[in-house]
N, C-alpha and C positions, 0 to 999 in steps of 0.2 A: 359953319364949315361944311363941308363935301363929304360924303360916305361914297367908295367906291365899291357901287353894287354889282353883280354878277347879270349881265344884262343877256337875256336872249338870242342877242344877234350872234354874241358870242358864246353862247351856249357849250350845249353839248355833256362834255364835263370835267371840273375843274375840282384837281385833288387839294387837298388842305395840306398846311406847310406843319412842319414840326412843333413841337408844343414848345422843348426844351427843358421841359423838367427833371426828365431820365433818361438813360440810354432805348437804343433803338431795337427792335425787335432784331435779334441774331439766326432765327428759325424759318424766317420766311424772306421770302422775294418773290415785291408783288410788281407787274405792268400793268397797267390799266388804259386801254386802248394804246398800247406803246408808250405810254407815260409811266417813267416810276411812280410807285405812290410811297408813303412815309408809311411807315408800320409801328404804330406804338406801341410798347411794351409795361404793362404792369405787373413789375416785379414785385413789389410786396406784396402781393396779398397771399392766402395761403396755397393756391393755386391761381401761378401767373398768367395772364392772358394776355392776346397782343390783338391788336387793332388796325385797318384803315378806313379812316373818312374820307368822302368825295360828294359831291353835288351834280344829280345828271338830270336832265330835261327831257330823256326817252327819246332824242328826234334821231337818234343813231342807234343799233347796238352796240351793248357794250361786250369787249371781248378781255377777259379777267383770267391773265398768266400769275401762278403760285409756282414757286421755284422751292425746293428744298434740298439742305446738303446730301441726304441720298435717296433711292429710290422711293417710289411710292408703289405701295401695298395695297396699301385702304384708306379710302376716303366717304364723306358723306358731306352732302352740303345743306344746310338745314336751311327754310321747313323745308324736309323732306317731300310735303307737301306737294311740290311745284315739278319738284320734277329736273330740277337742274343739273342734266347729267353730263360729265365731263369726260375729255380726251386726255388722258395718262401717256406720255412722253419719259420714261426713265425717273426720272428726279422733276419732271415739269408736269403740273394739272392746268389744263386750257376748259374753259366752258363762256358761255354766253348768256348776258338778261336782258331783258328787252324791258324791264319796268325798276323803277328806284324801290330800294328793298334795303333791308336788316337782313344778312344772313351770318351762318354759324357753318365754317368750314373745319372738321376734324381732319386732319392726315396723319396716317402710323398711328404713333402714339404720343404726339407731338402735342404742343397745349394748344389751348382753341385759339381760333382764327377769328374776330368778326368782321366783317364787310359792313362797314357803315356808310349805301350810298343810302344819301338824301333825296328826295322830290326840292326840286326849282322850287324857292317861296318867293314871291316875289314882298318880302319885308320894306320894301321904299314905297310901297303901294301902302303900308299900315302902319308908316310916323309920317307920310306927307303932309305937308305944311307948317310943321312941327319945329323949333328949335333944334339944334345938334350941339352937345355942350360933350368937348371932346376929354376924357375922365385925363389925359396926360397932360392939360392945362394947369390939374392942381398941384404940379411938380410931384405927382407918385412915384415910384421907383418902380421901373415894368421890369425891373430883372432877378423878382422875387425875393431878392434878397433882403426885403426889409418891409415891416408890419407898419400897413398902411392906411390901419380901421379907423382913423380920427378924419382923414385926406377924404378916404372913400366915402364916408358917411357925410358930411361935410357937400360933398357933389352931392350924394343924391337927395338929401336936404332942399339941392337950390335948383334938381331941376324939379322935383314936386312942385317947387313954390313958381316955378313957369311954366308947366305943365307940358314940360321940355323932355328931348330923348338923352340920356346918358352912354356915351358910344365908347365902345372897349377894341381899340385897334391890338392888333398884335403883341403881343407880350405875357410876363407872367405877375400876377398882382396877389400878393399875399396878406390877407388880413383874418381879425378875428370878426365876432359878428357885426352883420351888415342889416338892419335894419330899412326894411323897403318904404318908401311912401305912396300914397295916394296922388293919380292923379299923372303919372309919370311913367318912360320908356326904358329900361335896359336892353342894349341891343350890344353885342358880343359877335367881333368879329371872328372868323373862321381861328384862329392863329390868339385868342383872349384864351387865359387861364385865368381866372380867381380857383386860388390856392389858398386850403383853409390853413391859422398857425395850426403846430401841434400844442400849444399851451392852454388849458384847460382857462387861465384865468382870462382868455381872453374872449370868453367868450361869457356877456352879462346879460342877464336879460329882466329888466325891469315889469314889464308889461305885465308877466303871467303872474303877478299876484292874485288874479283871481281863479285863476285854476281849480284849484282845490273846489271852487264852489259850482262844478260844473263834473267832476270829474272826479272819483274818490280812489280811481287805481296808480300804481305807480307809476310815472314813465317820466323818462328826461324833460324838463323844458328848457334845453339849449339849441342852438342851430346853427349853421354857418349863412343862412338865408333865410331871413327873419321875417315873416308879415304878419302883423296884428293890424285888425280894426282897417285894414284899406281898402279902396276900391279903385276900379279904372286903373289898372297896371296891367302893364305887360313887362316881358320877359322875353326878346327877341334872338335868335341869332344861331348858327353852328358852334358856337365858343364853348368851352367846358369849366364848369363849377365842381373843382376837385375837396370832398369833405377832408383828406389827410387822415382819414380813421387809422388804417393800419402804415399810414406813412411816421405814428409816433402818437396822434391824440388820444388814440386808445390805449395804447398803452402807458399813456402818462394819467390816464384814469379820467378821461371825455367821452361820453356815454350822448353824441350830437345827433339830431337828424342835420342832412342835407339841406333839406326846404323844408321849414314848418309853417301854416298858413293859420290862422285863428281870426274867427269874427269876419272877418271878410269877404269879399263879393266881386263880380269882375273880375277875374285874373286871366289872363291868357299865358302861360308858357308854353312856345315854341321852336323848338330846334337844339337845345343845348345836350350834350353830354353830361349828365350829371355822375361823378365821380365818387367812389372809396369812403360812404360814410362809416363815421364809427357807430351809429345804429340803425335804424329806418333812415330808408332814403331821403321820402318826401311823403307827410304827412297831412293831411288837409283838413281843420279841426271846425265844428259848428262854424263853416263856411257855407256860401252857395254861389251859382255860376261859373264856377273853376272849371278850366278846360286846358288841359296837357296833350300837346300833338309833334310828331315829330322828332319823339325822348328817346334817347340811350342813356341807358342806368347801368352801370358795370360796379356790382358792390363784389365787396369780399365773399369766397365759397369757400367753406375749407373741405378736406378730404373727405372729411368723415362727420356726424354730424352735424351744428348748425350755426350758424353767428345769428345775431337778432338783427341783420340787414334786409329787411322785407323791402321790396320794389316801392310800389305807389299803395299809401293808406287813405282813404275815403272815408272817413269818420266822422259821424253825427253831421254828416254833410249833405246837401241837395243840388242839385242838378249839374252833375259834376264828371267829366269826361277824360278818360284815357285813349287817343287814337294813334296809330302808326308808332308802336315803338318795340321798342327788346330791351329786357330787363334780365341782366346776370346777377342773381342774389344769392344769397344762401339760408334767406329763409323765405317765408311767404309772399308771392311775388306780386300776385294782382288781386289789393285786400279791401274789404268793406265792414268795418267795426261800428261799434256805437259806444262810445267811453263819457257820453253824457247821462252822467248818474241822478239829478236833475229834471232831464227829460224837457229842456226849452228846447231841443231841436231834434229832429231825426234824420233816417237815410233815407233817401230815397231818389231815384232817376237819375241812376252811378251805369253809367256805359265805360266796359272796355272793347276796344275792339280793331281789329287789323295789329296782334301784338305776338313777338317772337317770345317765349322765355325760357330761363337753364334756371335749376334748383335744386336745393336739397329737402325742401319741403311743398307747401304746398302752390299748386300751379294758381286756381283761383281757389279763392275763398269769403265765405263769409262766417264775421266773427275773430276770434273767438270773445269779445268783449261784445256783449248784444243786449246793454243796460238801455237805448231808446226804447221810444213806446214803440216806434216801429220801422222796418225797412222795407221799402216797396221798388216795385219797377226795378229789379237791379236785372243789369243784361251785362253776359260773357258771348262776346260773337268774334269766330274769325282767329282764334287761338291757337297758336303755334308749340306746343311743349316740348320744347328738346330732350327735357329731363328732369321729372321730378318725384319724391316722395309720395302726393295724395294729389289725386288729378281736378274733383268736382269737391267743395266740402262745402258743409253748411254746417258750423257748429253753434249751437245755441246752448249755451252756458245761464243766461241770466232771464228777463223776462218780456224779451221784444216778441209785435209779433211780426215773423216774416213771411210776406206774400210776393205774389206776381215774380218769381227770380226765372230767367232764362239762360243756359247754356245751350248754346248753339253754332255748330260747327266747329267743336273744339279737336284738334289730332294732338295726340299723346305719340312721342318717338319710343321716352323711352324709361323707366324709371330707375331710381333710389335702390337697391338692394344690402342698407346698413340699418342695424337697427332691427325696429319690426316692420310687420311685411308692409311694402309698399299698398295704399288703396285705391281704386278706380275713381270711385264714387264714395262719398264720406258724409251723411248727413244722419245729424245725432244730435238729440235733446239731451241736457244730463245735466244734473248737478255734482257730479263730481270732477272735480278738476285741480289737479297737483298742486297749485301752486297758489291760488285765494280762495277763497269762501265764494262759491254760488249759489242761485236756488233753483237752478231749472226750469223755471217757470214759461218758457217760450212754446209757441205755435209756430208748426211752417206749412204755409198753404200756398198751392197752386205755383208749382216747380216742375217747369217745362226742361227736358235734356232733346236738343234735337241732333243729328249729325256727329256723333260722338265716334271717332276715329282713332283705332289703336293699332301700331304699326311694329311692333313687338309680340314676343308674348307674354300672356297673364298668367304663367304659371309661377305662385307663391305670391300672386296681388290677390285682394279680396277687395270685395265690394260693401259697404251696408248701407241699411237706411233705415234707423232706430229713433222712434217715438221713446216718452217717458212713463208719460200715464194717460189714462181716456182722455183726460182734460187737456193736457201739453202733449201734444199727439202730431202727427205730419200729415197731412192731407189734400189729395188730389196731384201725385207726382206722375207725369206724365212721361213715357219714352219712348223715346222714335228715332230708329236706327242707331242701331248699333256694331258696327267692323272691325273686327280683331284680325290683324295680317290679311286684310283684304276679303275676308268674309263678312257676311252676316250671323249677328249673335243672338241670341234668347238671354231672356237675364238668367235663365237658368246656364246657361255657357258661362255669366260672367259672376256664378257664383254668387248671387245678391243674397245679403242676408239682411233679413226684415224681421218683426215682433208683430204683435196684434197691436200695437197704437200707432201701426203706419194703416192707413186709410186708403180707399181707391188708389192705388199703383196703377197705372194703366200703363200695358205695354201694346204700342201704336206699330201698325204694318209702316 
């Protein structure tokens, strides 16, 4: 069969059609170069947000009208960063971009805005000469309306075993979990929904019997997008993989990630929306090669405190990639643990970087499960924080040791003010921790901040950087530049508080 791709000639850019799942966003009115766009609305979660995607190739600009029922007061268009400053018309905001971007548009006091254009992929470039085995031949039902996990799994079965792409035209496909194979393509058209059920029971998962022997903390092993043990997949396409957490699984007592990865190698995802887990998003477990580009992650926030929907987790994992995305969570959004108690695998050479995120906890982080022997090479570059709790952490709870970690050119908009105080900087050895048994026992050496940008103010944020004892101690932190509302800071401006088992701090011109 024929996939009809987005071809260059006709470029420029091409908005995405309605999902169909819920109604339509009532707050906004968007054109996009004179074209409507579709504005999608996530109403349940506990703070609704509304959405459009579009696909632009940069060979125009593009010019981006926001319409609202009345006047506009204040706005901001996030990252702030860039600079995108617009032209206010009564009730109309007009501005212009010249490159494909994730942005976060606030007006009044309206719920957020995101703008999801895309960068041109040219995807028929990376299933050529491949089989196309169209997922509506297995007589599915695309209209949601019926659980399709025997059909779907079934397909993907048969194109593993031809080492075939699985192609998700328009519609909405409703199943429990879906078990990935080796060797094989999902490609998700602009206008594809996989919609998770909300029934707990439908979601089985045989594989992780051995868990426990790898791993002795608690955590779900359920998922709506399942990979164990594979390699050679991809995951192609703009189409959205909605978890249903707060559409009814959570509440009927499913505790799912989104994507959970285990054992495996090779994996490429690119381009999807991933949707509304009822726990972590997308979790990456003693895997290596994983590379994520392209990602929109819109979990549950609530007002006030936190859900356990963390962005993207990097765990006991190697060489393993987050590029070009924005992540709306409401907990931890861009994280690197070690939950291999064990110790067959570690973390290390975990890049995020060119990423938009909103929070109510922490923006990046490492930790707080840091049972490997060790974490190296982790880099935070290019970080966009619209809003979060703890900006920079390093928390070592157990007995890894962490070396070589870079943050670089990270802007903080704006933070968390629920709870206790919001922190800049958060890096801390410790054995105490609420809620399991730790020993403390971790090093952290040679932790570079460069570029660190704060566009707010830090009055009632604190900063630390606490060693435990001479032996589990922090060593060799490095920092270099620092702007708080457009100036230059001293750590003393940003209030840094340190003990005697932090070591060489250097603060760089």
């Amino acid at each position: 069969m024929q996939i009809c791709f987005f071809s260059r000639a006709e470029a420029q850019v091409k908005l995405f059609p309605e999902l169909g799942d819920a109604s339509l966003s009532n707050q906004f009115e968007i054109r996009i170069n004179d074209q409507e766009a579709i504005v999608e609305r996530m109403k349940k979660l506990d703070i609704p947000i509304n959405y459009a995607q579009l696909t632009y190739d940069t060979s125009v600009p593009l010019e981006i009208e926001i319409k609202i029922d009345n006047p506009i007061n204040t706005y901001t268009i996030s990252p702030q960063r860039k600079k995108l400053n617009g032209v206010v018309d009564n009730n109309k905001l007009t501005f212009v971009v010249h490159d494909a971007d994730y942005l976060l548009v606030k007006i009044n006091d309206l719920e957020d805005l995101f703008l999801l254009i895309n960068p041109l992929v040219d995807y028929k470039a990376q299933i050529k000469n491949k089989e196309i085995i169209d997922i509506t031949s297995y007589g599915v039902d695309k209209t949601g309306q019926q659980i399709e996990t025997q059909k779907l799994q079934q397909a993907i079965n048969d194109a593993s075993s031809k080492h075939a792409v699985l192609y998700f035209p328009k519609g909405i496909y409703r199943t429990g979990q879906l078990n990935m194979r080796s060797n094989m393509t999902v490609y998700l058209s602009d206008g594809a929904l996989i919609y998770g059920s909300i029934n707990p029971k439908d979601y089985v998962d045989k594989s992780l019997a051995r868990m426990d022997s790898v791993s002795n903390f608690h955590y779900t092993d359920k998922s709506l997008i399942r990979m164990d043990s594979i390699s050679d997949f991809q995951l192609l396409g703009n189409g959205t993989i909605e978890g249903a957490g707060w559409a009814g699984l959570r509440k009927n007592g499913g505790w799912h990630y989104l994507i959970f990865a285990t054992y495996s190698k090779n994996v490429i995802i690119d381009g999807p929306v991933l949707r509304d887990p009822a726990f972590w998003n997308t979790r990456i477990f003693c895997s290596n090669n994983i590379h994520l580009k392209n990602i929109k992650i819109l979990n549950n926030r609530p007002y006030e405190g936190w859900t356990n929907t963390d962005g993207i987790d990097f765990d006991s994992s190697s060489d393993c990639s987050l590029v070009n995305a924005v992540i709306h969570g409401g907990d931890d959004n861009l994280v690197v643990k070690g939950l291999d108690t064990k110790r067959r695998f570690v973390t290390e050479k975990i890049l995020f970087d060119n990423i938009l995120t909103m929070s109510n906890s922490a923006a990046t982080k490492i930790g707080t499960e840091t049972s490997v022997e060790y974490f190296k090479d982790i880099t935070f570059s290019n970080i966009d924080v619209a809003r979060c709790e703890r900006g920079l952490v390093i928390t070592g709870y157990d007995s890894a040791h962490i070396e070589n970690i870079l943050f670089e050119n990270i802007t903080i908009e704006d933070f968390v003010f629920k709870g206790h105080s919001p922190r800049l900087i958060d890096f801390e050895i410790s054995d105490q921790c609420s809620w399991r048994e730790t020993s403390g026992t971790c090093t952290i050496n040679n932790v570079k901040i460069k570029d660190l940008n704060v566009l707010c103010s830090i009055n009632g944020v604190i900063a630390q950087i606490l060693g435990r004892t001479n032996q589990f101690d922090i060593n060799n932190v490095q920092i270099n530049n620092i702007q708080i509302q457009g100036k230059k800071a001293t750590l003393s401006d940003i209030d840094l508080k340190t003990n005697e088992f932090v070591k060489n701090l250097i603060e760089k011109d």
